[in-house]
C-alpha positions as CSV (number, residue, x, y, z in Angstrom):
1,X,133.6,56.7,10.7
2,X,134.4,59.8,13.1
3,X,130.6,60.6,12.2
4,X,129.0,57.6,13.1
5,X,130.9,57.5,16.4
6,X,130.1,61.3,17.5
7,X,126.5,60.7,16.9
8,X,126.5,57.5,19.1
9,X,128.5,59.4,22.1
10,X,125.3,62.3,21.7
11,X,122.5,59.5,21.7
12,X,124.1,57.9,24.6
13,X,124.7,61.0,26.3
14,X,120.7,61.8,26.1
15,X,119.4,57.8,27.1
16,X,121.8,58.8,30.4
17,X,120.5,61.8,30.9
18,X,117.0,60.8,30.3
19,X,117.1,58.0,32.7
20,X,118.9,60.1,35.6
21,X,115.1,62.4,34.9
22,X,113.0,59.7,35.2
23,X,114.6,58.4,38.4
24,X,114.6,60.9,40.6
25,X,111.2,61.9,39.3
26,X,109.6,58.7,40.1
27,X,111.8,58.6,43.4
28,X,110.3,62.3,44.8
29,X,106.8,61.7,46.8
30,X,104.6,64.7,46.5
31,X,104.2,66.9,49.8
32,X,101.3,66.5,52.1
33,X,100.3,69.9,54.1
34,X,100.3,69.7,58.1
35,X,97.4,70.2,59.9
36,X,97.2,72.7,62.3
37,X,97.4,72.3,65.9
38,X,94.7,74.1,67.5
39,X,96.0,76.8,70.2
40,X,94.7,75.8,73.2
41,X,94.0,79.3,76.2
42,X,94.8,79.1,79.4
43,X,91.9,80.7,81.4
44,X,90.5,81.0,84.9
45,X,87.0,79.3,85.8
46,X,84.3,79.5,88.5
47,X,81.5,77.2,88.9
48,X,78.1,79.2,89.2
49,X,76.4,78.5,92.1
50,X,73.2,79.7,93.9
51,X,73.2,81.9,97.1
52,X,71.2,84.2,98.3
53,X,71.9,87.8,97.4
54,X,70.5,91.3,98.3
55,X,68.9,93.5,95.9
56,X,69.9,97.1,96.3
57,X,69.0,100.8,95.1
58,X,72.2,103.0,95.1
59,X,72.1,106.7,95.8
60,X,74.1,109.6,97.1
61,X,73.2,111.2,100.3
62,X,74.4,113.7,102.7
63,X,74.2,113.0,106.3
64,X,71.9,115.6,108.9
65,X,71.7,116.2,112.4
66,X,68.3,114.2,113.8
67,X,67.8,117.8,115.7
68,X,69.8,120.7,115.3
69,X,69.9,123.7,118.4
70,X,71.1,126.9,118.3
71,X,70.9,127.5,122.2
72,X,70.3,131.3,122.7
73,X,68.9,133.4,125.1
74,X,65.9,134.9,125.9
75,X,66.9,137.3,128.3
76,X,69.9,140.1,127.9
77,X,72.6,140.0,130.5
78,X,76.2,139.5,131.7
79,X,77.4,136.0,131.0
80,X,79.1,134.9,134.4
81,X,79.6,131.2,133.5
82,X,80.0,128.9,130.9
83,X,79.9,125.2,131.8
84,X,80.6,123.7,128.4
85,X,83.8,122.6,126.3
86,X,83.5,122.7,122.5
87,X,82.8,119.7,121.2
88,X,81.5,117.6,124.3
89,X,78.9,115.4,124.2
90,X,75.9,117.0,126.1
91,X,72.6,115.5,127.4
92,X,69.2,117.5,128.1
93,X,69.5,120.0,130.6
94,X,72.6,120.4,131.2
95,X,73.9,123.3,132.2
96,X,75.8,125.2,129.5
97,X,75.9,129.2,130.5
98,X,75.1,131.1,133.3
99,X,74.0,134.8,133.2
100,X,74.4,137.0,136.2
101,X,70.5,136.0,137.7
102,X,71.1,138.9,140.5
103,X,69.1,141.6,138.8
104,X,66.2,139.1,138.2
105,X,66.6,137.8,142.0
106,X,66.0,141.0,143.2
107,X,63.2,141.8,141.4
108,X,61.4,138.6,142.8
109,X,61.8,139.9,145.9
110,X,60.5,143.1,145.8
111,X,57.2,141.5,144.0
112,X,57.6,138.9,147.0
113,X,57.0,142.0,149.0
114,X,53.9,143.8,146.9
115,X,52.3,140.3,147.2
116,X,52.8,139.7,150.7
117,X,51.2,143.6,151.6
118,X,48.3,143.1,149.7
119,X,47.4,139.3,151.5
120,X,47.6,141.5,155.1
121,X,45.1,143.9,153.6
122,X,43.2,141.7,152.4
123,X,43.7,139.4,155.9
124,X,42.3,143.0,157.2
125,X,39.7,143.7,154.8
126,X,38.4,140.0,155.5
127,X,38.1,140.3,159.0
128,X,36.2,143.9,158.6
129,X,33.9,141.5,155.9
130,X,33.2,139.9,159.0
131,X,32.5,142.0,161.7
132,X,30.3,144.4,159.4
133,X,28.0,140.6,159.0
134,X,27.7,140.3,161.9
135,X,26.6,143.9,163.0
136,X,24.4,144.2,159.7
137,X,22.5,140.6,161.3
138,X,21.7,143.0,164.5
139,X,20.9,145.9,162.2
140,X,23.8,148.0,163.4
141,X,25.5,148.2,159.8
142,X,23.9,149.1,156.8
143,X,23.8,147.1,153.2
144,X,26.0,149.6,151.6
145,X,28.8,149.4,154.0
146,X,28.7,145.5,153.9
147,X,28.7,145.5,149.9
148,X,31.4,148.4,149.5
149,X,33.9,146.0,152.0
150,X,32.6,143.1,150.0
151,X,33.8,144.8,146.6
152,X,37.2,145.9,148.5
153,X,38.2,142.1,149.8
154,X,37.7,141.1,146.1
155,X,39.7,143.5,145.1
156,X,42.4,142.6,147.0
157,X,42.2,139.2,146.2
158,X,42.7,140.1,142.5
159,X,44.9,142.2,143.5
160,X,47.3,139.1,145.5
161,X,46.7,137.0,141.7
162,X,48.2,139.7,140.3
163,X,51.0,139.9,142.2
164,X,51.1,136.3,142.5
165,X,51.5,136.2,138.2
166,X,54.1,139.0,138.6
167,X,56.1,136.7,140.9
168,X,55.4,133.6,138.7
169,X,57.0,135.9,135.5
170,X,59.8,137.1,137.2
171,X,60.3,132.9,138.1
172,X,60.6,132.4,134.8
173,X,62.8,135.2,133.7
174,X,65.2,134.1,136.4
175,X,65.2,130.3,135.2
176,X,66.5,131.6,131.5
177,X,69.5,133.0,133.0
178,X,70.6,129.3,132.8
179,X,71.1,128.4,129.3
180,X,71.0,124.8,129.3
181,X,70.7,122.3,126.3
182,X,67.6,121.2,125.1
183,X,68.9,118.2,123.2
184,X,71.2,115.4,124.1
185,X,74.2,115.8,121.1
186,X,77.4,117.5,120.5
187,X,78.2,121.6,121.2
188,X,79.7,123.3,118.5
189,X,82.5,126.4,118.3
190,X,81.2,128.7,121.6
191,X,80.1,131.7,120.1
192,X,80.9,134.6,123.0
193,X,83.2,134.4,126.2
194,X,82.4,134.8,130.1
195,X,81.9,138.8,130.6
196,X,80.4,139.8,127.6
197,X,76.4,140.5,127.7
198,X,74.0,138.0,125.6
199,X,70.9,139.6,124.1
200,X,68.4,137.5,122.6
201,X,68.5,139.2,119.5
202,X,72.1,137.4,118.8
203,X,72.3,136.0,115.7
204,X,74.4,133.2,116.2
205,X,73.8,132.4,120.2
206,X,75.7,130.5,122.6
207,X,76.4,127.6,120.7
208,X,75.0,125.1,118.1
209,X,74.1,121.6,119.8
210,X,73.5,119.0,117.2
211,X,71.9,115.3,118.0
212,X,73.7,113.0,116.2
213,X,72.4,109.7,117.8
214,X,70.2,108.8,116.2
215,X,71.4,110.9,113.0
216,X,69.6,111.2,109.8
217,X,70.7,110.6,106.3
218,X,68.8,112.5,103.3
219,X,69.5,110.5,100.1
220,X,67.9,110.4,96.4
221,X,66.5,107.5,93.8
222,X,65.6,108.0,89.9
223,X,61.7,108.5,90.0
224,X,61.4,105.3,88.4
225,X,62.6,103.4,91.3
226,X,59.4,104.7,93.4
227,X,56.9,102.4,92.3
228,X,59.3,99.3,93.6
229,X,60.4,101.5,97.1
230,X,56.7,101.6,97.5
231,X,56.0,98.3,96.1
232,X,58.5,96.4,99.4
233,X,57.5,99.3,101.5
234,X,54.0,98.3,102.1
235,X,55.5,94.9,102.9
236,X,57.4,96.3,106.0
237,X,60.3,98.3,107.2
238,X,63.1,99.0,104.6
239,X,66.8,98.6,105.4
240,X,69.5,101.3,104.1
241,X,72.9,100.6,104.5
242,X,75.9,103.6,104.9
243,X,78.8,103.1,102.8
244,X,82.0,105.3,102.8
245,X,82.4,107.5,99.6
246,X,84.8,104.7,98.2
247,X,82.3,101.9,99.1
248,X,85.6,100.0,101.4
249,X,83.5,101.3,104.8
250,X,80.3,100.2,106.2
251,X,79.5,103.3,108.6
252,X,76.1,102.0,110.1
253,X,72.9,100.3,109.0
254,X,69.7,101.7,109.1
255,X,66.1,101.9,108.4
256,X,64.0,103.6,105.8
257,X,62.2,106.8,107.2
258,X,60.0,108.3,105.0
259,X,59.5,108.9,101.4
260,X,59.7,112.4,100.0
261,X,55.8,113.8,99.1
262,X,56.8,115.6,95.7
263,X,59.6,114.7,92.9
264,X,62.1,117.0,92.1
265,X,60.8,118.2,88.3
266,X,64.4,119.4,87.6
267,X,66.4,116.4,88.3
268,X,63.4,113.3,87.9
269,X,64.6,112.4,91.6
270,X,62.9,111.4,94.5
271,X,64.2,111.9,97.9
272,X,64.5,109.6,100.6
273,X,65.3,109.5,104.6
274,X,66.7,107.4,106.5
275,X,67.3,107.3,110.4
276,X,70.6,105.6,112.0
277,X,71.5,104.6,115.1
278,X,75.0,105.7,114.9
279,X,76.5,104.4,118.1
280,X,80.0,104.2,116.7
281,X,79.4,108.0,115.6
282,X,80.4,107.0,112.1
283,X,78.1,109.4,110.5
284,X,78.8,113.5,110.5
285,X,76.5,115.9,110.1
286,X,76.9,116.8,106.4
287,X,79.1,114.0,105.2
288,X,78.8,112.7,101.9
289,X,78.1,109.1,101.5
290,X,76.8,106.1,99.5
291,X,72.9,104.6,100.1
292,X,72.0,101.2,99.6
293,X,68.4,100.9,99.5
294,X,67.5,97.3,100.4
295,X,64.6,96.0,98.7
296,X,64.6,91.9,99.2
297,X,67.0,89.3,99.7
298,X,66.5,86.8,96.8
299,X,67.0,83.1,97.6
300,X,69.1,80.8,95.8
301,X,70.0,83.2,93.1
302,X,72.7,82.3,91.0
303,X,76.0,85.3,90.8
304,X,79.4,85.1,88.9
305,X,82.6,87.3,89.2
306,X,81.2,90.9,87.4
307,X,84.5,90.1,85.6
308,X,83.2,87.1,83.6
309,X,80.8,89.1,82.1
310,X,81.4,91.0,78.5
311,X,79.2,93.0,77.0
312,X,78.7,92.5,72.9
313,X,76.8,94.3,70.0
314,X,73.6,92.0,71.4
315,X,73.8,92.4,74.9
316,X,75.6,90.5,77.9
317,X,76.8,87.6,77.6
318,X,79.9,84.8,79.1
319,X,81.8,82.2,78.4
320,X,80.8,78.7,79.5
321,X,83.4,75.9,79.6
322,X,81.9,72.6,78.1
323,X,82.6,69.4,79.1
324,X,85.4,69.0,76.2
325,X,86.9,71.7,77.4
326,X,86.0,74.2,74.6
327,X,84.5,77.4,75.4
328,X,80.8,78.7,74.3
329,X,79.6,81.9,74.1
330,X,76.3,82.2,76.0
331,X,73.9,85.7,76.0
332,X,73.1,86.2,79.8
333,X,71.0,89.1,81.5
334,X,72.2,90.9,84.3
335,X,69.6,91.8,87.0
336,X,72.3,94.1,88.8
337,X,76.2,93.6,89.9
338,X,77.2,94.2,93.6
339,X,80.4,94.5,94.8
340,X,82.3,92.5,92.2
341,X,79.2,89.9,91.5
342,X,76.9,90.2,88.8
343,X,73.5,88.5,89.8
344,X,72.5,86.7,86.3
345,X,68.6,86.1,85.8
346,X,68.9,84.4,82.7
347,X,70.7,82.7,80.7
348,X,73.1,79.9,83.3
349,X,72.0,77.6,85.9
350,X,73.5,75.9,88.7
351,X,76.9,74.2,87.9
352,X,78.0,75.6,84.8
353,X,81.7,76.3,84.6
354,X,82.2,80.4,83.3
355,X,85.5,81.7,82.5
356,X,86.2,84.8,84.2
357,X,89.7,85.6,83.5
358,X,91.6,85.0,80.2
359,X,88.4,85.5,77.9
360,X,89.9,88.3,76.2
361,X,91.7,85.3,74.2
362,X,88.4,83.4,73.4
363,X,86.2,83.2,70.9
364,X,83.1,80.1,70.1
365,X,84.8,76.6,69.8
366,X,88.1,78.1,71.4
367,X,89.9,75.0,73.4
368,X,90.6,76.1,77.2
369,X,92.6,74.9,80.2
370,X,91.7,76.0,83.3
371,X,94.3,76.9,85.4
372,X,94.4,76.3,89.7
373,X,95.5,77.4,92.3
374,X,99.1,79.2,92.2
375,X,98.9,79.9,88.5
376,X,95.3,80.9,88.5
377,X,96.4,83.4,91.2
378,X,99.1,84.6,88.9
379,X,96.6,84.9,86.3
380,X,94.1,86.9,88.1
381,X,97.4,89.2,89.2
382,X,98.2,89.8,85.5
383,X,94.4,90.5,84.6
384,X,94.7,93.1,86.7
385,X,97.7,95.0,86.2
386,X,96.7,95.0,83.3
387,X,93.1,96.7,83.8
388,X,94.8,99.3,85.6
389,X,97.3,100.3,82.5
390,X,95.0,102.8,81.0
């Protein structure tokens, strides 16, 4: 009896047991996975737009006087004067030394005196030409007379040219005892004092005058550039525009010279000149600064921020916002970037929408939202803080 009744506890022990299983196993749904939300970049976009730009060839150039002049002298004496301060601007003629002129003053008057002795004998001789004429007409004088004062009046005449010449020299010896400038342009350091004696065999002269307006600029290209200089050369007069070293100063604008008749073998250069106005005196003899060569001015061309543009393992290329506001990967070419703008020849067209800060984040298909005005300032502020980290 205790059996039967144990063995009915264990069986229903095990129907409860079971039936506890099979309800909370029928109650339990099974699990479904969550999609995932796609991440969607916050980025900073530009609509592309045509405009014209200029097409430029860079080089480096140094900056020449138009005409350098060492003023020295071509006589030797005692400098008595100088009528210059370093570093003023001169113009041709002027006065810039004086050298004692009183040895050369004297001498013109004692060949003053030679010449004016030898017109009275030849006044004399001239009137003796006469008289013997007009004696030889009544037979009274006799051909040899007449032709031997003949031969003496010519010889006094030659004899007046000469010292005529003499005077003319000593003219111009006097006149170089003013040293005067014989280019408009700036002097220099002043190279000897009043007192001291000047010889023309001075090595370094008075002083160094150098024109600076108009002021040249000597500048070179790759050799492979020459057939295009030439190319828009023959069309007309090339501009070249003077930056500073740091390309944040225009210094002047100017105009194509001349191109060099021989490239340099060693360095597969051409060089170039260019002439400047330089009114604003901008431009110093042997400064250092940055040529733009400027070829054309293409119309309607189409630029974007040179920050848009990321270069791959196939070239160039950008991002381009679509209409659903995903972003596409789209292989551009780059005809040449200028001061922040990349000029793109292929590959977008007018009024497509290119990312050109927060790309870093993108890839194909990536969902974007562009950000304006404060934030997109914010953005562009972090982009570049962040360039700068190294």
């Amino acid at each position: 009896m205790k059996r039967n009744l144990t063995i009915a506890l264990v069986a229903l022990a095990a129907i409860l047991i079971g039936g506890g299983l099979w309800f909370f196993a029928s109650d339990k749904k099974p699990a479904v996975a969550a999609a995932p939300v796609p991440v969607v970049v916050p980025v900073v976009a530009a609509t592309v737009t045509g405009k014209d730009v200029p097409i430029y060839l860079r080089g480096i150039g140094t900056v020449i006087a138009y005409n350098t002049d060492v003023v020295r002298s071509q006589i030797q004496g005692q400098i008595v004067k100088i009528a210059f301060t370093e570093g003023q601007a001169v113009k041709t003629g002027d006065l810039l030394a004086q050298i004692d002129p009183r040895p050369y003053e004297a001498q013109i008057e004692q060949l003053t005196a030679n010449r004016d002795r030898d017109q009275a004998q030849l006044a004399n001789a001239e009137a003796n030409l006469s008289r013997y004429n007009q004696l030889g007409d009544k037979g009274y004088a006799t051909p040899q007379l007449i032709e031997t004062q003949t031969a003496q009046v010519a010889q006094l005449k030659a004899a007046v040219k000469a010292d005529q010449a003499q005077i003319d020299q000593a003219n111009v010896q006097l006149s170089y005892t003013r040293l005067t400038s014989a280019i408009p342009g700036i002097t220099g350091v002043r190279q000897i004092d009043v007192g001291n004696v000047i010889h023309p065999t001075d090595p370094n002269g008075l002083v160094v005058v150098t024109q600076i307006e108009p002021i040249s600029l000597l500048f070179t290209l790759p050799q492979t550039d020459l057939p295009v200089i030439q190319q828009h050369a023959a069309k007309g007069e090339l501009k070249v525009i003077a930056y500073s070293q740091d390309n944040k100063m225009k210094l002047d604008e100017g105009t194509l010279l001349l191109v060099n008749n021989e490239i340099a073998g060693t360095t597969g250069t051409v060089q170039l000149k260019a002439v400047f106005p330089n009114h604003e005196h901008r431009l110093w003899p042997g400064q250092l600064v940055n040529a733009r060569l400027l070829l054309e001015v293409q119309k309607n061309a189409l630029t974007v921020a040179g920050s848009a543009v990321q270069q791959g393992p196939n070239g160039s290329y950008v991002y381009v916002v679509s209409p659903d506001q995903t972003a596409a990967l789209r292989p551009v070419h780059v005809a040449q970037i200028s001061d922040g703008q990349a000029l793109i020849d292929q590959g977008l067209k007018s009024g497509d929408v290119v990312v050109v800060d927060g790309q870093y984040r993108l890839t194909e298909g990536s969902r974007v939202r562009e950000l304006h005005g404060k934030a997109a300032q914010e953005a562009d502020l972090q982009s570049a803080v962040q360039d700068a980290i190294p």
